[in-house]
C-alpha positions as CSV (number, residue, x, y, z in Angstrom):
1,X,0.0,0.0,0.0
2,X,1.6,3.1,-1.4
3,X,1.9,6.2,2.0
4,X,0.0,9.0,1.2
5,X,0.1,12.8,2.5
6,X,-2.9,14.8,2.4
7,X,-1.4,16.9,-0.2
8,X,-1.0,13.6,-2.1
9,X,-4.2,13.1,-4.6
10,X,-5.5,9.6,-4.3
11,X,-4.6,8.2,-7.7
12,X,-8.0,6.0,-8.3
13,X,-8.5,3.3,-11.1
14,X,-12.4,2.3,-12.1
15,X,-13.2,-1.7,-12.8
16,X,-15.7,-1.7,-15.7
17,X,-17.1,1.1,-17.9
18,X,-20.9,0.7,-16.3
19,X,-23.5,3.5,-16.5
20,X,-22.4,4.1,-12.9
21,X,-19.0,4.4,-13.5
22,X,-19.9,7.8,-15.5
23,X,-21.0,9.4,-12.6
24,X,-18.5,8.4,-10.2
25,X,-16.0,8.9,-12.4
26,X,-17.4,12.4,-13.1
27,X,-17.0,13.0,-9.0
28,X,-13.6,11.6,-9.0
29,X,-12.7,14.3,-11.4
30,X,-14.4,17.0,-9.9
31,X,-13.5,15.6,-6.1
32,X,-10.4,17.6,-4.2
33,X,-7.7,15.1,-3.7
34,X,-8.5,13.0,-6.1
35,X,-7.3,11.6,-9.9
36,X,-8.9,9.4,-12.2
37,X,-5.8,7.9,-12.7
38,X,-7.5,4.6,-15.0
39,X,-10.2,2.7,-16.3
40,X,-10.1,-1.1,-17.2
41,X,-12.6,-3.4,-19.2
42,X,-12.6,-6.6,-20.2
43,X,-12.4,-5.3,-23.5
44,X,-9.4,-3.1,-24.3
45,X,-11.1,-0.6,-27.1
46,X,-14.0,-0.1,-24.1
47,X,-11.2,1.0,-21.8
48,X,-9.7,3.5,-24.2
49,X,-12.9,5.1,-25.9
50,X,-14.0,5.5,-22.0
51,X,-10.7,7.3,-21.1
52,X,-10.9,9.6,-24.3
53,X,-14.6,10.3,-23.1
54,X,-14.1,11.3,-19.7
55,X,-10.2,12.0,-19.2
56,X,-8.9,9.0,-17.3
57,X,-5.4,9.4,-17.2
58,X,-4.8,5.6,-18.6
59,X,-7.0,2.7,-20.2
60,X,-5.3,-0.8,-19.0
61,X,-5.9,-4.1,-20.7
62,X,-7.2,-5.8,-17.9
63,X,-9.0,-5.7,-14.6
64,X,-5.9,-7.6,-13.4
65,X,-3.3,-4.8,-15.0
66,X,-5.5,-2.3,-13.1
67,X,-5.3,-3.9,-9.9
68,X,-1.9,-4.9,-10.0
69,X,-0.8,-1.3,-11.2
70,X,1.8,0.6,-8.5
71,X,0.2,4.0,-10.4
72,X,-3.8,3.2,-8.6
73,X,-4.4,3.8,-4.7
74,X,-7.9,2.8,-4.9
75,X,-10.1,1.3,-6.9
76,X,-13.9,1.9,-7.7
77,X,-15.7,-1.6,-8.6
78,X,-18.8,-1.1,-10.4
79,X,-18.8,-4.7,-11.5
80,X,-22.1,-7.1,-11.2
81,X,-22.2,-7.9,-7.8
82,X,-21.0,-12.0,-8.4
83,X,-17.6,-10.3,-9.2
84,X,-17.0,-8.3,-6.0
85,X,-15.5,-10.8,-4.0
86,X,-12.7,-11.8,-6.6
87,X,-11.8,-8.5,-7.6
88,X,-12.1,-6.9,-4.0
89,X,-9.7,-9.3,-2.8
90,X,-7.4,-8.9,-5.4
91,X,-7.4,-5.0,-5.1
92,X,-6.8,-5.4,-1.4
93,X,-4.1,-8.0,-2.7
94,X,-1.6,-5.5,-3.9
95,X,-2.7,-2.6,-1.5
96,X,-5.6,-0.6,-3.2
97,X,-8.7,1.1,-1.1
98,X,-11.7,-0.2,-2.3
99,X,-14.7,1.7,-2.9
100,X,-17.7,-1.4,-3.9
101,X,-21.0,-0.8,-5.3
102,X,-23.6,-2.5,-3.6
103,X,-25.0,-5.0,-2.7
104,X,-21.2,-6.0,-2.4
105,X,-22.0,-9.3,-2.3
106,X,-24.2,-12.0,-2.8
107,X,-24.4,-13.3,0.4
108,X,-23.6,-12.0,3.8
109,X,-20.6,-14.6,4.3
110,X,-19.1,-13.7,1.2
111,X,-19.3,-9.6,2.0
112,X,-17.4,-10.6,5.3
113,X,-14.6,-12.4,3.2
114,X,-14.1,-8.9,1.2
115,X,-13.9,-7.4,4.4
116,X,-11.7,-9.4,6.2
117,X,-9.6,-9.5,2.7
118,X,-9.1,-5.6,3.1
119,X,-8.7,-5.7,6.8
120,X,-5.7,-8.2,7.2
121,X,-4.3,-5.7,4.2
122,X,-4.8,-2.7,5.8
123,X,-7.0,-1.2,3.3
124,X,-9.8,0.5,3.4
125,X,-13.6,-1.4,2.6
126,X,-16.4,1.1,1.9
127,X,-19.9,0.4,0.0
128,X,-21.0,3.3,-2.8
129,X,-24.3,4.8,-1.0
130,X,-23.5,7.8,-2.2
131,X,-26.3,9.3,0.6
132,X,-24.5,8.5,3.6
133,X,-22.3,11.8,2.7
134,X,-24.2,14.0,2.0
135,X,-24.2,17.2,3.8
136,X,-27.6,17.2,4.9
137,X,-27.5,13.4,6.2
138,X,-25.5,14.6,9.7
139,X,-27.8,17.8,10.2
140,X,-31.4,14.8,9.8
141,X,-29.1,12.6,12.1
142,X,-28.8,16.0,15.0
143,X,-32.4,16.1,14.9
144,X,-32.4,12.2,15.8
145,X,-30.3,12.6,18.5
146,X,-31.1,16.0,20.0
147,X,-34.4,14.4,21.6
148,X,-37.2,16.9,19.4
149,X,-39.0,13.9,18.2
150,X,-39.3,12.4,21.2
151,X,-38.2,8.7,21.8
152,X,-38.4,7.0,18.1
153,X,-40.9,4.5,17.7
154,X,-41.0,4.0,13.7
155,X,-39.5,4.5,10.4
156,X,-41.1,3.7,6.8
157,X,-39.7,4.2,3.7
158,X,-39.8,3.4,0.2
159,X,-37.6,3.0,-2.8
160,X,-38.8,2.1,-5.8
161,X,-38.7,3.2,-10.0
162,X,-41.0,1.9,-12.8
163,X,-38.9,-0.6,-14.4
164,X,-40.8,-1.4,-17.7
165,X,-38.6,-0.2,-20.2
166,X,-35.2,-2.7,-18.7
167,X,-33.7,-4.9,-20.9
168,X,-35.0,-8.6,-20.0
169,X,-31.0,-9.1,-20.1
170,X,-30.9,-6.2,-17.0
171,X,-28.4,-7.0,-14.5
172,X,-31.7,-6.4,-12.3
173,X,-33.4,-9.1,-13.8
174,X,-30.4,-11.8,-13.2
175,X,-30.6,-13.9,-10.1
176,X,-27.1,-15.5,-10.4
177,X,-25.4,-11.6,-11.0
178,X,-27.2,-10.2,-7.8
179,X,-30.0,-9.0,-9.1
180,X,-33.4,-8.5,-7.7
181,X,-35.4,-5.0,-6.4
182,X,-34.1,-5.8,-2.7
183,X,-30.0,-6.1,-3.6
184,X,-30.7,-2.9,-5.8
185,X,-33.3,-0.7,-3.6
186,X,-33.5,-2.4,-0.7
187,X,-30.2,-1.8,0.4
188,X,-30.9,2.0,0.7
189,X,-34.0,1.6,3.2
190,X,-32.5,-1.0,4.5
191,X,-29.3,1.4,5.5
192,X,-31.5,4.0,6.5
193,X,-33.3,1.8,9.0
194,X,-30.0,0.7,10.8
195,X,-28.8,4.9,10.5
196,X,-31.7,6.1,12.2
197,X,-32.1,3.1,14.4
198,X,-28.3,2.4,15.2
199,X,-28.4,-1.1,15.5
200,X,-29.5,-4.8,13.9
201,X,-33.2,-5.9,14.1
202,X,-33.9,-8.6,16.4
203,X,-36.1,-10.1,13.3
204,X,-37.5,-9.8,10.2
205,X,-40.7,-11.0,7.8
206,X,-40.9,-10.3,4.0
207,X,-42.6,-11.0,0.9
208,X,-41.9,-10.6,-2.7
209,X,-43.3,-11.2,-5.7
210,X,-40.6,-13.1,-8.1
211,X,-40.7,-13.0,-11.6
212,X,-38.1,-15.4,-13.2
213,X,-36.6,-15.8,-9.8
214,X,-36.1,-12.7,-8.8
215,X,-37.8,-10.3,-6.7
216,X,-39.2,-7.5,-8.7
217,X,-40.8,-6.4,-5.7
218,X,-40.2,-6.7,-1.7
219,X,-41.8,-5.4,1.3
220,X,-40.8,-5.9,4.5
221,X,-41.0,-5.3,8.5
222,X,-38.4,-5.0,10.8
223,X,-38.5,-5.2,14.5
224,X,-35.9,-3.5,17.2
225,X,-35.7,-3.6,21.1
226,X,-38.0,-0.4,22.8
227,X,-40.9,-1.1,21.4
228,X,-39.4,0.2,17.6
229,X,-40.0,-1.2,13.8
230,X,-39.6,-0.2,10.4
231,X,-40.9,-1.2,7.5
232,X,-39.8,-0.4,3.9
233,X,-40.7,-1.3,0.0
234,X,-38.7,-1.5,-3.1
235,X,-39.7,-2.6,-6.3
236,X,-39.6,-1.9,-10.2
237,X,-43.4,-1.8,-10.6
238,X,-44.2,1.8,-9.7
239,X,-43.3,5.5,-10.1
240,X,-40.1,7.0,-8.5
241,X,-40.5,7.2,-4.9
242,X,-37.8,7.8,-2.3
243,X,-38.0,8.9,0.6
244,X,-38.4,7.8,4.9
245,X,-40.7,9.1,7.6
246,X,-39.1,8.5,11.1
247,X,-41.3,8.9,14.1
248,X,-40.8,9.7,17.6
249,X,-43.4,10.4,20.7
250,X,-43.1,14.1,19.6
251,X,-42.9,14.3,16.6
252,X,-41.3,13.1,12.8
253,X,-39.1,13.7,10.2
254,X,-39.4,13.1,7.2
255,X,-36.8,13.5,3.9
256,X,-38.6,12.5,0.6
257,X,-35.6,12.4,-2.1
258,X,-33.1,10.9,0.4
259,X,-31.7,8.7,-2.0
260,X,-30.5,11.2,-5.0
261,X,-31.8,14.5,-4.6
262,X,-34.0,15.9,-6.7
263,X,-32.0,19.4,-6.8
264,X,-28.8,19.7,-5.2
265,X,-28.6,23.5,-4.9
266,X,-31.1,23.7,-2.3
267,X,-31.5,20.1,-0.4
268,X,-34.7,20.2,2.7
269,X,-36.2,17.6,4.9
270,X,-39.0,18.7,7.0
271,X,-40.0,17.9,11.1
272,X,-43.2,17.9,12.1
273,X,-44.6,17.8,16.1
274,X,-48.0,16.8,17.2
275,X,-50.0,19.6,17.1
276,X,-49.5,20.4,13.0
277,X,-46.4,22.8,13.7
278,X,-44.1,21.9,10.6
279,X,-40.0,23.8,10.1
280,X,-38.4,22.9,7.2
281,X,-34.8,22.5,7.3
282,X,-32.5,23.7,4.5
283,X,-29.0,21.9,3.6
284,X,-28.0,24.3,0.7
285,X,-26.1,22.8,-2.7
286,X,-24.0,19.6,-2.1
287,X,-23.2,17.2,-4.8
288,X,-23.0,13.7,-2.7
289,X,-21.1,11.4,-5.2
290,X,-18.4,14.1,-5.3
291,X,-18.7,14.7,-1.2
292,X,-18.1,10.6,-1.1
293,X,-15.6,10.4,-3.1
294,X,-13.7,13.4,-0.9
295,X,-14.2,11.5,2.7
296,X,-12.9,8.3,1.2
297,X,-9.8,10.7,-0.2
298,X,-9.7,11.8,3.4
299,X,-9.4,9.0,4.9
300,X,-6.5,7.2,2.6
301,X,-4.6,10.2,3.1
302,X,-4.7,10.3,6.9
303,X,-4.0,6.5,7.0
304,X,-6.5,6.3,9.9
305,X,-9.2,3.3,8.0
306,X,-12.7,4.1,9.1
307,X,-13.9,0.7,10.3
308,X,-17.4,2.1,10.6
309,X,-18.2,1.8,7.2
310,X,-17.5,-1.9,6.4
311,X,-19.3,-2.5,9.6
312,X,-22.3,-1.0,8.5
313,X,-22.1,-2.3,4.6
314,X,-21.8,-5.7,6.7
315,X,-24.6,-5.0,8.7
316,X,-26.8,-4.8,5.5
317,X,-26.1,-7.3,3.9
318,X,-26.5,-9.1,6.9
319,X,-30.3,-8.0,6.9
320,X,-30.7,-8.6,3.3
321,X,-30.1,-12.1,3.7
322,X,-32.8,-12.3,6.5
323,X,-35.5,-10.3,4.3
324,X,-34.3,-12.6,1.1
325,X,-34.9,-15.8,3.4
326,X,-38.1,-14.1,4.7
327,X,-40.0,-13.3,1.4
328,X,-38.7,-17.0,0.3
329,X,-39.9,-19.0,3.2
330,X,-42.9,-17.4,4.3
331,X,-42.2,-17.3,8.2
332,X,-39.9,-14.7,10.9
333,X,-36.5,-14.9,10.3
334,X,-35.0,-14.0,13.8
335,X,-31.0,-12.4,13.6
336,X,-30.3,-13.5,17.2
């Protein structure tokens, strides 16, 4: 693993030339303290009609010739989510920080492998949910904590987008390559759930409607000590909708684009109390894939790993599984 200082830029190399690689490559450019140092596919004119596109220093042959490369500190891995565990390994392998869309695996054991893999390395492990850094997700998290809504006794939320016009041959629609509405959406209420809530459900129950075997749908509920549970949905069978209500004895909050904000010059969530009495609360502009890629810059050029955020990418998976066995089985899967 190459020392960095923080005047060093973090030299990053992308895995794949995915629609989501745009965008995060688009924040790696525009991040401070960071270069898109290279881009790899597995096929070579990809690579090079990518870099030419969006100014990657370097197209490399390979995934491998990426990895292996002593000019990439970290690595961004866009790849279907059946390919995480080799390639995350392998980056940790010869020293690289991994940033890992999610799900990052397809099963909880195998998303602790990755992380132990970058652990024993002394890399860092970090999932892409580009919300958890956004600007306005530690002023929501204040309110949580400052005691205005009371003690919290629920949280709902939804993520979902009318999926008609996917490919049959969608990643999404592709048990085997991870996909299904609850690796895809899920994940994000999911997250949220365990943010708000701070720790694991003691169980869960689910159901899903599959379609070729995987879930175009899910719905779960999720219950915690104190009297608290959640619930969520996710699906590709309806309109756009993203957003979470969290509510206390007082009052609630509730954020209704938490996932990608619909305009981020002027980002809001709202509080409301008992008696009608509603404040909204202004963030101001913040571009969240660029503010991710910066903290995870931040943090390779300190040297001090976060392990906070494999923990909590563990921890969802880790719930995902339960939901997945849920909707499957038809009974309570407890997490013990």
């Amino acid at each position: 693993m190459t020392k960095l200082t923080v005047e060093t830029p973090v030299r990053w190399g992308v895995l794949g030339t995915a629609k989501i690689a745009t965008k995060v490559g688009r924040a790696i450019r525009n991040a401070q303290g960071a270069q898109l140092a290279g881009i790899a596919s597995r096929e070579a004119h990809r690579a090079q009609a990518w870099s030419a596109e969006h100014d990657a220093t370097r197209a490399f042959e390979s995934y491998a010739a990426l990895v292996e490369s002593p000019d990439i500190d970290a690595v961004y891995i866009p790849l279907p989510p059946h390919l995480h565990p080799e390639w995350v390994a392998r980056a940790a392998e010869h020293g690289k920080h991994v940033l890992c869309e999610k799900p990052i695996a397809l099963s909880s054991p195998a998303g602790l492998q990755m992380i132990e893999a970058c652990r024993q390395q002394q890399v860092q492990f970090m999932d892409g949910v580009m919300w958890r850094h956004h600007d306005r997700t530690p002023e929501m998290k204040k309110v949580l904590r400052s005691g205005l809504l009371g003690e919290l006794r629920r949280m709902t939320s939804a993520f979902t987008f009318l999926g008609k016009d996917l490919s049959p041959n969608d990643i999404r629609f592709q048990r085997d390559l991870g996909g299904g509405s609850l690796g895809d959406l899920g994940w994000y209420c999911i997250g949220a759930v365990l943010w708000a809530f701070e720790e694991l459900p003691s169980a869960v129950q689910a159901t899903a409607r599959y379609e070729t075997g995987v879930d175009r749908t899910c719905s779960a509920t999720m219950w915690f000590r104190d009297n608290r549970i959640a619930s969520f949905d996710c699906g590709f069978e309806t309109s756009m909708r993203q957003w979470f209500e969290i509510a206390g004895t007082a009052g609630s909050l509730v954020c209704d684009d938490f996932v990608q904000p619909r305009n981020p010059e002027q980002t809001r969530f709202w509080t409301h109390d008992g008696q009608g009495k509603s404040a909204v609360h202004e963030t101001g502009p913040c571009v969240q894939e660029v503010r991710m890629i910066e903290h995870f810059c931040q943090v390779v050029q300190c040297g001090e790993l976060r392990s906070a955020w494999p923990a909590a990418a563990a921890a969802v998976q880790r719930v995902c599984d339960a939901v997945g066995e849920s909707a499957r089985s038809g009974r309570v899967v407890e997490l013990g």
